[in-house]
FISEMAR-147491 format. One record per residue (C-alpha): residue in three letters; x, y, z; residue number from 1. Coordinates in pm, 1 decimal. Layout:
BEGIN
code=ALA; X=X; Y=Y; Z=Z; pos=NUM $
...
This chain:
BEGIN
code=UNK; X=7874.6; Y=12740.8; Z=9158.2; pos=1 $
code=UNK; X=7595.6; Y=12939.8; Z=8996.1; pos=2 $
code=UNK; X=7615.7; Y=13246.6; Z=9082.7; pos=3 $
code=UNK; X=7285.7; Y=13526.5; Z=9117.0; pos=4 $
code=UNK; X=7273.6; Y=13841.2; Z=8892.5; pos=5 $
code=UNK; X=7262.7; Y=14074.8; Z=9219.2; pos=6 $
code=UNK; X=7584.4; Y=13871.4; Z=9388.3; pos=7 $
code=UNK; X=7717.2; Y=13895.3; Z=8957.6; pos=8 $
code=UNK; X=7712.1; Y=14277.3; Z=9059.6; pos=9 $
code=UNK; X=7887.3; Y=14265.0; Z=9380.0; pos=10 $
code=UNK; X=8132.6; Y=14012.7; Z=9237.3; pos=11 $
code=UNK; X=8226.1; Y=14326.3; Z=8956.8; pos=12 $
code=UNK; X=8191.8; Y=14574.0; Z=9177.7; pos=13 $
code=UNK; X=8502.3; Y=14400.6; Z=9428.1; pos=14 $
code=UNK; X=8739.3; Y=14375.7; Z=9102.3; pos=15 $
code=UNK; X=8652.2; Y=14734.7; Z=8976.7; pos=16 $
code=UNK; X=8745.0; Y=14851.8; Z=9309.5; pos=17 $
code=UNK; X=9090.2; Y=14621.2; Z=9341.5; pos=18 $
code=UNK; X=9130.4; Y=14704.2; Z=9000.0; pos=19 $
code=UNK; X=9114.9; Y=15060.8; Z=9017.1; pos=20 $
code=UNK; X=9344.8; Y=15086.7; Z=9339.1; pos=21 $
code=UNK; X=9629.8; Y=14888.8; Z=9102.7; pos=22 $
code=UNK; X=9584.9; Y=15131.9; Z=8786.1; pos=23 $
code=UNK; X=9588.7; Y=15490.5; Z=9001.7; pos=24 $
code=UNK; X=9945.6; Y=15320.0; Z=9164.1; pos=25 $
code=UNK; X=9830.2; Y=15306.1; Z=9472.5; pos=26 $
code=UNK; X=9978.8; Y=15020.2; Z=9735.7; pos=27 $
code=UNK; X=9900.9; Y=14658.2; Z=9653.6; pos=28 $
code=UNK; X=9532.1; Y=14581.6; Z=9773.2; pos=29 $
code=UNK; X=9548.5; Y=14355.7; Z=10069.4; pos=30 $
code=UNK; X=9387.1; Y=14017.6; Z=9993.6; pos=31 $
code=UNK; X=9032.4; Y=13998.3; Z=10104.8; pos=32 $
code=UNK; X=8963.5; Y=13811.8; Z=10395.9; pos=33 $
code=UNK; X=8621.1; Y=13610.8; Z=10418.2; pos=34 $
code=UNK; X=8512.4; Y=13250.4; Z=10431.6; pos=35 $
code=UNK; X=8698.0; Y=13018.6; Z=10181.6; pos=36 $
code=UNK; X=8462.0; Y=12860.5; Z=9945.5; pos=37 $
code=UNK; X=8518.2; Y=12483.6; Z=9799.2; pos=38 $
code=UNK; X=8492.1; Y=12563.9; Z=9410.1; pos=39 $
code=UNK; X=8720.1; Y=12865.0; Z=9474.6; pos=40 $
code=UNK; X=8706.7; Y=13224.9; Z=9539.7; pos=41 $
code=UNK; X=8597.4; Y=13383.9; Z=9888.8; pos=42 $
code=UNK; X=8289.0; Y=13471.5; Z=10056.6; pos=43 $
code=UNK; X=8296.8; Y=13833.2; Z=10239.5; pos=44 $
code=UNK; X=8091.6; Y=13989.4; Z=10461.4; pos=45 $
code=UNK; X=7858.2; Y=14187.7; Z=10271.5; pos=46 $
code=UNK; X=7803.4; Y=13842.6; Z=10066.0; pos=47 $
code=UNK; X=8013.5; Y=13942.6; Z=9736.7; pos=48 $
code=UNK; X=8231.9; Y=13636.9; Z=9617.8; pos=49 $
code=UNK; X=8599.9; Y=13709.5; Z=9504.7; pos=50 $
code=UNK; X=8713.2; Y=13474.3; Z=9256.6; pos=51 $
code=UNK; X=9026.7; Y=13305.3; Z=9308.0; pos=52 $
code=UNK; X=9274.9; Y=13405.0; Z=9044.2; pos=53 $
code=UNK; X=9390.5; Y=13102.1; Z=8804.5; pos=54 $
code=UNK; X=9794.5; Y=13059.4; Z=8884.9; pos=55 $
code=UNK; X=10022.0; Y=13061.0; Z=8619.7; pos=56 $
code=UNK; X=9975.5; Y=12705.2; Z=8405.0; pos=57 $
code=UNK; X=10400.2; Y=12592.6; Z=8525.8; pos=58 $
code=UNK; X=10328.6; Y=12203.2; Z=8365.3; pos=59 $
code=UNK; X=10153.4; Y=11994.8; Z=8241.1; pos=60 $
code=UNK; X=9882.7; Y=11798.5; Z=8455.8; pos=61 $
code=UNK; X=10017.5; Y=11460.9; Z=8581.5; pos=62 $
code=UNK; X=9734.8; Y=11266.9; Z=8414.6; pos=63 $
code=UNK; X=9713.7; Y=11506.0; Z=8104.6; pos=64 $
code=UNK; X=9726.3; Y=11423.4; Z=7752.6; pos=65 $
code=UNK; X=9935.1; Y=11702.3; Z=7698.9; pos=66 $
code=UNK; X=10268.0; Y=11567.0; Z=7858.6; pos=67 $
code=UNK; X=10418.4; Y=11223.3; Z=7963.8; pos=68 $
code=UNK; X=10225.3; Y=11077.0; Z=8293.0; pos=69 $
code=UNK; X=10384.8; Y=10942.6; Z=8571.6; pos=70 $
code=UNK; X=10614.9; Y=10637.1; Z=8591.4; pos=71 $
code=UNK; X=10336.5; Y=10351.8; Z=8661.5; pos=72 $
code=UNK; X=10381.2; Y=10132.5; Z=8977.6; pos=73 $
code=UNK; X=10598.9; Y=9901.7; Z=8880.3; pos=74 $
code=UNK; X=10496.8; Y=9495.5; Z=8946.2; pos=75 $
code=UNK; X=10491.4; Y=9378.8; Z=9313.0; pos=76 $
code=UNK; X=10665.9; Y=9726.0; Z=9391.8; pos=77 $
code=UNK; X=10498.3; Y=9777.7; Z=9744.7; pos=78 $
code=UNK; X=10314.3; Y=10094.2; Z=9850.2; pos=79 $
code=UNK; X=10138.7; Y=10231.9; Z=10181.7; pos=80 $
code=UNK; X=9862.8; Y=10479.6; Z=10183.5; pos=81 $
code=UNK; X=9523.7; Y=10492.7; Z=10296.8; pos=82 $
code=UNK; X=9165.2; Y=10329.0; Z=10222.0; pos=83 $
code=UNK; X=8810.2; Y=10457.5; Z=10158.3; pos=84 $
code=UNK; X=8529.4; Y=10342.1; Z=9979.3; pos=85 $
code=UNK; X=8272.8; Y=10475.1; Z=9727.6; pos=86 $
code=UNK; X=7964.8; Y=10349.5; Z=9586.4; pos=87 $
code=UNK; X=8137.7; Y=10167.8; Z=9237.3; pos=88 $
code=UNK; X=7974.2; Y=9975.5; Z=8959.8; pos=89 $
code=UNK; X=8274.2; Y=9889.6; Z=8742.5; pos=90 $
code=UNK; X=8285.2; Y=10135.3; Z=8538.9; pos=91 $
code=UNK; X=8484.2; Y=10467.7; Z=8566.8; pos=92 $
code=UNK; X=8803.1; Y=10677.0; Z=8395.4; pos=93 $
code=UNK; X=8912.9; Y=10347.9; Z=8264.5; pos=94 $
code=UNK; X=8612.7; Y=10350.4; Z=8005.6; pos=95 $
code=UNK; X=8527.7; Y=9951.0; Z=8133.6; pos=96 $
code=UNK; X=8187.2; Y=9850.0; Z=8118.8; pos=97 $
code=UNK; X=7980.9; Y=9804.9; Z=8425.5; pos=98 $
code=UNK; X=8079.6; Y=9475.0; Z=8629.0; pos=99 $
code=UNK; X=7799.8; Y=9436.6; Z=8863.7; pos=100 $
code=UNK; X=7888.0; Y=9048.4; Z=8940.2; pos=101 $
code=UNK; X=8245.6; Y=9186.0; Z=8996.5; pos=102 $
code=UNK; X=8244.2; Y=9455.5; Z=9221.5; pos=103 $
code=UNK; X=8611.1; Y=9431.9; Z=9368.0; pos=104 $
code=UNK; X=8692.1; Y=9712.9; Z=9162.4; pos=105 $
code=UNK; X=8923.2; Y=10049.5; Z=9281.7; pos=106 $
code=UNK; X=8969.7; Y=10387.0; Z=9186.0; pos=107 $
code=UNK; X=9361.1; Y=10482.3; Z=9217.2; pos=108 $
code=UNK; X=9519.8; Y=10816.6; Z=9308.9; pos=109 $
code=UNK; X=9621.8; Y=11053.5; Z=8989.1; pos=110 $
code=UNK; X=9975.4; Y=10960.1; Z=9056.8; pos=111 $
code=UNK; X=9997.7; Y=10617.8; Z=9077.3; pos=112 $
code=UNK; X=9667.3; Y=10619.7; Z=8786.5; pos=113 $
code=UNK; X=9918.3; Y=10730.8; Z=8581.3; pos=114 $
code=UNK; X=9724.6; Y=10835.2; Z=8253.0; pos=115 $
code=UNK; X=9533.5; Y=10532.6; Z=8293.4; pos=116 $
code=UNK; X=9856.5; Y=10300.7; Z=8244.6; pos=117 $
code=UNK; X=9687.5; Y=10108.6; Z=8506.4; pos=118 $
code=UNK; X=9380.4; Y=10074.5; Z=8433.9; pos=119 $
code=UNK; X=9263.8; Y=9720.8; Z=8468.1; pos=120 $
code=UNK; X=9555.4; Y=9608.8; Z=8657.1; pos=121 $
code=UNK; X=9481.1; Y=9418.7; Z=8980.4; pos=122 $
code=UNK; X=9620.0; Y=9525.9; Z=9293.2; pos=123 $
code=UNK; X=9659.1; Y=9320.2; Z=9662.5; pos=124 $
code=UNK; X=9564.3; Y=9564.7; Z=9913.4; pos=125 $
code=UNK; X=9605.4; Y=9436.2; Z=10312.9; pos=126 $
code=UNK; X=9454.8; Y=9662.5; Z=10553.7; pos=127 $
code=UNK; X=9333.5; Y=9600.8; Z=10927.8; pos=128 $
code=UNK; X=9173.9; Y=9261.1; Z=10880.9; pos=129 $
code=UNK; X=9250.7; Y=9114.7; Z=10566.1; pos=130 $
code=UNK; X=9421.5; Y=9067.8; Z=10226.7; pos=131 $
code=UNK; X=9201.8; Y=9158.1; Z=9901.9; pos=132 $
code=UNK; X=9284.1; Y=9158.4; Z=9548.7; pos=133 $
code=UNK; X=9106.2; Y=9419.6; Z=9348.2; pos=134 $
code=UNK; X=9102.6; Y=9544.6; Z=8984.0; pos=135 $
code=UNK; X=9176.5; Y=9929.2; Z=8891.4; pos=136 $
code=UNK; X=8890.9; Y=10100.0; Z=8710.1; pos=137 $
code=UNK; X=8861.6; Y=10442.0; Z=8794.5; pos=138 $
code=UNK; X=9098.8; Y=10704.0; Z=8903.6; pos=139 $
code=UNK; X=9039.9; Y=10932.0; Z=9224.4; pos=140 $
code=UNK; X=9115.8; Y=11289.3; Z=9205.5; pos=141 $
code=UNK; X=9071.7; Y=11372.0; Z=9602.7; pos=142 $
code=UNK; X=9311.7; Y=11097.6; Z=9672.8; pos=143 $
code=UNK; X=9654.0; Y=11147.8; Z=9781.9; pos=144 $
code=UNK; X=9968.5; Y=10950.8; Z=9670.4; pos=145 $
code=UNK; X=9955.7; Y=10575.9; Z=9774.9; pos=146 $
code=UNK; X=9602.3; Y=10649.5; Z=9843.9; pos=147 $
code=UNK; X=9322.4; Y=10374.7; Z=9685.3; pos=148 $
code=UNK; X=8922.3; Y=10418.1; Z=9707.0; pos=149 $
code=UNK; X=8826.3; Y=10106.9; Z=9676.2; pos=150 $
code=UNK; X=8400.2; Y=9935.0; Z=9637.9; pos=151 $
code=UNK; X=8171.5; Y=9901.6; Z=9939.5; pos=152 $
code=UNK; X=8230.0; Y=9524.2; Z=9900.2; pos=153 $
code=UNK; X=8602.9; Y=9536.4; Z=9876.4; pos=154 $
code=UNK; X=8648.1; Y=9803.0; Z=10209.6; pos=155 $
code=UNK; X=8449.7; Y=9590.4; Z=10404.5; pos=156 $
code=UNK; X=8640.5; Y=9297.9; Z=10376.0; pos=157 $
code=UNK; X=8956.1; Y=9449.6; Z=10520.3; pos=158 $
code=UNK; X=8762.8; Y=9701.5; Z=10787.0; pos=159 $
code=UNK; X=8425.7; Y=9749.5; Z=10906.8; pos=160 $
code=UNK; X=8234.8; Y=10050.8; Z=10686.1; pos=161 $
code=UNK; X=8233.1; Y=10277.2; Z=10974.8; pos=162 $
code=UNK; X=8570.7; Y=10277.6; Z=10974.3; pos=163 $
code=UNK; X=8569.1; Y=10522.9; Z=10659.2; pos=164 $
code=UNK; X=8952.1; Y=10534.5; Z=10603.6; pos=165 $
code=UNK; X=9197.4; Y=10283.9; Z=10714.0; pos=166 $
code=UNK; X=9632.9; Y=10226.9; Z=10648.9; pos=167 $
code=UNK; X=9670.2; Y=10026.9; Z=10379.2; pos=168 $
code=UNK; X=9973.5; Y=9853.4; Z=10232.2; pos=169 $
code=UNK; X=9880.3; Y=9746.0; Z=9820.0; pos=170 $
code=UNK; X=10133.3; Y=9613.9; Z=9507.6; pos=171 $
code=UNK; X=10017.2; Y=9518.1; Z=9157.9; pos=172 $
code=UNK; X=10002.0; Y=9176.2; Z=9102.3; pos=173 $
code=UNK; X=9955.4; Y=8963.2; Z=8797.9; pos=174 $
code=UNK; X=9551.8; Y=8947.3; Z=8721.9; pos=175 $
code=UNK; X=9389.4; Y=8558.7; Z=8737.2; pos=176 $
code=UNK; X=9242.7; Y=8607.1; Z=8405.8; pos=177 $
code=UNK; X=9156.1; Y=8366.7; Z=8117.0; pos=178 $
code=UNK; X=9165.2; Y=8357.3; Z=7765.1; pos=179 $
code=UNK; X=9369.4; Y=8612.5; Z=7548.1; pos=180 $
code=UNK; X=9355.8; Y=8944.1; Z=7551.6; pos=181 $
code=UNK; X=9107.5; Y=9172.1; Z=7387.3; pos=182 $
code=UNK; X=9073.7; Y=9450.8; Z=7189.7; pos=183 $
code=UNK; X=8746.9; Y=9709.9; Z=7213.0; pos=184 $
code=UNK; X=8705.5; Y=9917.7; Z=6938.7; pos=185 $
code=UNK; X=8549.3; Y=10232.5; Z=7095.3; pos=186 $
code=UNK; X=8214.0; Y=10415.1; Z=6960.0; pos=187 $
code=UNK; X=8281.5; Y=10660.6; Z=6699.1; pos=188 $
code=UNK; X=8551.2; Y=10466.2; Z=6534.3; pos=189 $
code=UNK; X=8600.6; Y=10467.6; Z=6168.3; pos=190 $
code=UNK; X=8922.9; Y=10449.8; Z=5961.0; pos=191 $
code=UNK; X=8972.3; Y=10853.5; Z=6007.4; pos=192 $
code=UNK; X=8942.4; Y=10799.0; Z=6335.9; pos=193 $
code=UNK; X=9064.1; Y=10512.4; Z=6569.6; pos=194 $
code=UNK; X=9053.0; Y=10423.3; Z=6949.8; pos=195 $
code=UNK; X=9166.6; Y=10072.6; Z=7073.7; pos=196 $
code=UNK; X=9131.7; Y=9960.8; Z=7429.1; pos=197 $
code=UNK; X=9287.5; Y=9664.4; Z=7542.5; pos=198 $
code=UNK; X=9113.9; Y=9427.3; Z=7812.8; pos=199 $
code=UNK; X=9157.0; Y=9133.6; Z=7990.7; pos=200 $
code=UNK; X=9525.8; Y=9157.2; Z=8009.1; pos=201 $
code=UNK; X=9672.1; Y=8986.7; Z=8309.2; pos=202 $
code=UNK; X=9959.0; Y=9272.0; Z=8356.9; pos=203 $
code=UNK; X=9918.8; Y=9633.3; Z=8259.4; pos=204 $
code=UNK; X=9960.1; Y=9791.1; Z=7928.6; pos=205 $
code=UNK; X=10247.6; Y=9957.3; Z=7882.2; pos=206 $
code=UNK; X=10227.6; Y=10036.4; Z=7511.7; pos=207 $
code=UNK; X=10034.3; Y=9953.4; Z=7192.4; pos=208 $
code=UNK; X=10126.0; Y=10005.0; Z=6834.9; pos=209 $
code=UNK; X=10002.0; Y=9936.0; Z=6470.7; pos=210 $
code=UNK; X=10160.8; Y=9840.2; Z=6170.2; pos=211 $
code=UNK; X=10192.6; Y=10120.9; Z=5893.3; pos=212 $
code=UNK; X=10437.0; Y=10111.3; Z=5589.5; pos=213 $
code=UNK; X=10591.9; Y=9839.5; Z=5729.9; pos=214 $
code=UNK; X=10681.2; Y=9976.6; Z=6039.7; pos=215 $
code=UNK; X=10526.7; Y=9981.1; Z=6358.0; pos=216 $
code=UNK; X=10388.6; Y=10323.3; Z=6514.0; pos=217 $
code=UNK; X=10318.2; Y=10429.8; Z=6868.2; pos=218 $
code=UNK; X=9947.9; Y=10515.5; Z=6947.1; pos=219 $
code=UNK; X=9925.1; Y=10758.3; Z=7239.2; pos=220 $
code=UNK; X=9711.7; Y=10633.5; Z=7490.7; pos=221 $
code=UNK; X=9481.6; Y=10899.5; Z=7614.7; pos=222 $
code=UNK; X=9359.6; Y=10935.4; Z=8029.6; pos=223 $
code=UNK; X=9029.1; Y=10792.0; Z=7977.5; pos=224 $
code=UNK; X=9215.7; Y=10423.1; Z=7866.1; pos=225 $
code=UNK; X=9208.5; Y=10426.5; Z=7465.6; pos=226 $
code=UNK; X=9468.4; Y=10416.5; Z=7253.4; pos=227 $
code=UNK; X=9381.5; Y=10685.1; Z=6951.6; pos=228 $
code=UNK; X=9507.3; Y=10736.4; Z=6614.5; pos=229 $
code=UNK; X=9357.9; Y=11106.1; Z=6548.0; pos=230 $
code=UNK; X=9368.1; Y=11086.6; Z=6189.0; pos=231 $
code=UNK; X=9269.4; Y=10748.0; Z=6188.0; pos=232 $
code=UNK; X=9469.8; Y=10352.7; Z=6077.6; pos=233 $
code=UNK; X=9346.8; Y=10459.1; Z=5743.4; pos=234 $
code=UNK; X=9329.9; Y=10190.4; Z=5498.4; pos=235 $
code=UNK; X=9424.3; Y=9803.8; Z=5624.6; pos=236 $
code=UNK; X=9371.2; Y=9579.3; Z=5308.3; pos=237 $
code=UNK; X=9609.0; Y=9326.7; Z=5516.7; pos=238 $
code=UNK; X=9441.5; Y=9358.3; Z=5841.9; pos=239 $
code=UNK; X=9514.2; Y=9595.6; Z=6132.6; pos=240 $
code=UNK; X=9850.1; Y=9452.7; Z=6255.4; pos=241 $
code=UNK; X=9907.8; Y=9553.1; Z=6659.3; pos=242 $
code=UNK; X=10136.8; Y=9492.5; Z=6875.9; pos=243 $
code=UNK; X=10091.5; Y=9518.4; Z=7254.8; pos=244 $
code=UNK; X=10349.1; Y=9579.3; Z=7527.3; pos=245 $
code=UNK; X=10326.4; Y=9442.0; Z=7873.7; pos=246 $
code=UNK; X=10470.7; Y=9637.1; Z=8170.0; pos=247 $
code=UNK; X=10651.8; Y=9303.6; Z=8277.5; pos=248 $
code=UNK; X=10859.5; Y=9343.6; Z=7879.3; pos=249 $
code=UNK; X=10631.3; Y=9041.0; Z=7704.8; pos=250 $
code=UNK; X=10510.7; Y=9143.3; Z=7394.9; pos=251 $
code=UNK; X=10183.1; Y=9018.0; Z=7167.3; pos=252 $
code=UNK; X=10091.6; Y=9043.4; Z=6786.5; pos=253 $
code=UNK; X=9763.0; Y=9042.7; Z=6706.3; pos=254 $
code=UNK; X=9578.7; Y=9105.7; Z=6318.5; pos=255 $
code=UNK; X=9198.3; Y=9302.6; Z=6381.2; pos=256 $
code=UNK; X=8986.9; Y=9297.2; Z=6110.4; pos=257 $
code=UNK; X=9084.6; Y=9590.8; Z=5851.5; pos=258 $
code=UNK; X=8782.1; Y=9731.8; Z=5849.1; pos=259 $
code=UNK; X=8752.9; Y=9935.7; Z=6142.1; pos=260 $
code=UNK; X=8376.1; Y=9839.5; Z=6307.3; pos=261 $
code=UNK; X=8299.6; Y=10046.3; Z=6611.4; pos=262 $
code=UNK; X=8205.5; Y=9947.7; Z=6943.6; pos=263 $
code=UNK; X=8354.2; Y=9577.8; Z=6893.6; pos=264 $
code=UNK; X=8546.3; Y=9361.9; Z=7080.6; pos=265 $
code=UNK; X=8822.5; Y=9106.0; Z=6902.3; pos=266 $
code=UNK; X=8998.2; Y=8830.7; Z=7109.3; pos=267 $
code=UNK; X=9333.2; Y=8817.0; Z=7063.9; pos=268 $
code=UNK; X=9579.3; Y=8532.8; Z=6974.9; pos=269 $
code=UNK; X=9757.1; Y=8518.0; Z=7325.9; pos=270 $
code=UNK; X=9791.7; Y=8611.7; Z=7715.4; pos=271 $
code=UNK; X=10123.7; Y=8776.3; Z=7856.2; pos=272 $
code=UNK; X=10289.9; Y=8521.8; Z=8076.2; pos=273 $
């Protein structure tokens, strides 16, 4: 929230005050009471804004790049939450491009987003009046736990719109995909620096690695759905050797071109069962 310089003033003023109280070892300032604002902090009477104090960093956020995510859902595992809807076009978190003749698309809670392990996997969701399948490409901060925001057209095939939220029951299915999977070599790309996606896989991704000194190398896969080598694959004379992990245990080997060529997309040899 921007804030004015004559409510900046007010806002200093507060903390010099609850400041000065806590150096001259006086008794612990009560909290201030006022109206609760939604970007933080509290409105008070005389219109100053308190700032809500940042807590103590205890972890690592569940869908940060700084620690291990969440377990992902694991297949046909089923979960109950509830359903809303938002105004999707395919793309989101996942980094997918726009899919506006597919539009049974969903956004998933952080939790069961879980660092974007899975992104693109398709889900059944049954609510009120019917059974959908749906494809993950976003993730959905506000939601809770179990929780899936799904497209306009998906919601109102299980529920009329005015509904808003609805139970849900949902499990990740196998995807009715065709062809092999693919590989998207994202913008920016070079042989210093190197981001993989992998699409049109018919179970998540659990895991992608390339081949270096004859052994192959985890890449970390990142929240927004790219797997990135920081320093970049480097050299590949032989080709870029991958291999790709399924969350049902298959595994694919695929050879990209060695030089790296950004925003790209190579088919690869196979599908997981």
């Amino acid at each position: 929230m921007r804030l004015s310089s004559p409510l900046v003033v007010r806002v200093l003023s507060s903390l010099v005050v609850v400041l000065g109280a806590v150096a001259c070892g006086g008794a612990e300032p009560e909290t201030p009471t006022g109206t609760p604002l939604e970007d933080g902090g509290t409105l008070l009477e005389d219109g100053a804004v308190v700032p809500t104090p940042s807590p103590t960093a205890t972890g690592s956020s569940p869908t940060g790049d700084s620690g291990p995510p969440p377990a992902p859902v694991p297949l046909g595992t089923e979960q109950a939450g509830e359903a809303t809807y938002y105004a999707a076009d395919g793309s989101g978190n996942c980094s997918f491009d726009p899919s506006p003749q597919d539009l049974m698309v969903a956004a998933l809670n952080l939790t069961d987003y879980a660092g974007s392990a899975t992104c693109g996997a398709c889900l059944t969701v049954t609510g009120p009046n019917a059974t959908i399948t749906v494809r993950v490409v976003d993730s959905c901060p506000g939601c809770k736990k179990g929780d899936v925001d799904l497209s306009r057209s998906a919601f109102e095939k299980i529920a009329p719109l005015s509904r808003g939220r609805v139970p849900i029951t949902w499990r990740i299915v196998p995807c009715a995909v065709t062809g092999p999977v693919a590989y998207r070599i994202k913008e920016g790309s070079s042989k210093f620096y190197t981001a993989i996606q992998v699409r049109n896989h018919k179970v998540p991704v659990a895991k992608l690695e390339y081949e270096r000194a004859g052994a192959y190398v985890d890449i970390p896969r990142k929240t927004y759905n790219f797997f990135v080598v920081e320093k970049g694959v480097g050299d590949q004379p032989g080709g870029l050797k991958l291999r790709v992990t399924g969350s049902n245990g298959a595994v694919l080997l695929d050879t990209l071109p060695g030089t790296i060529t950004p925003a790209t997309t190579h088919a690869g040899a196979a599908q997981f069962p």
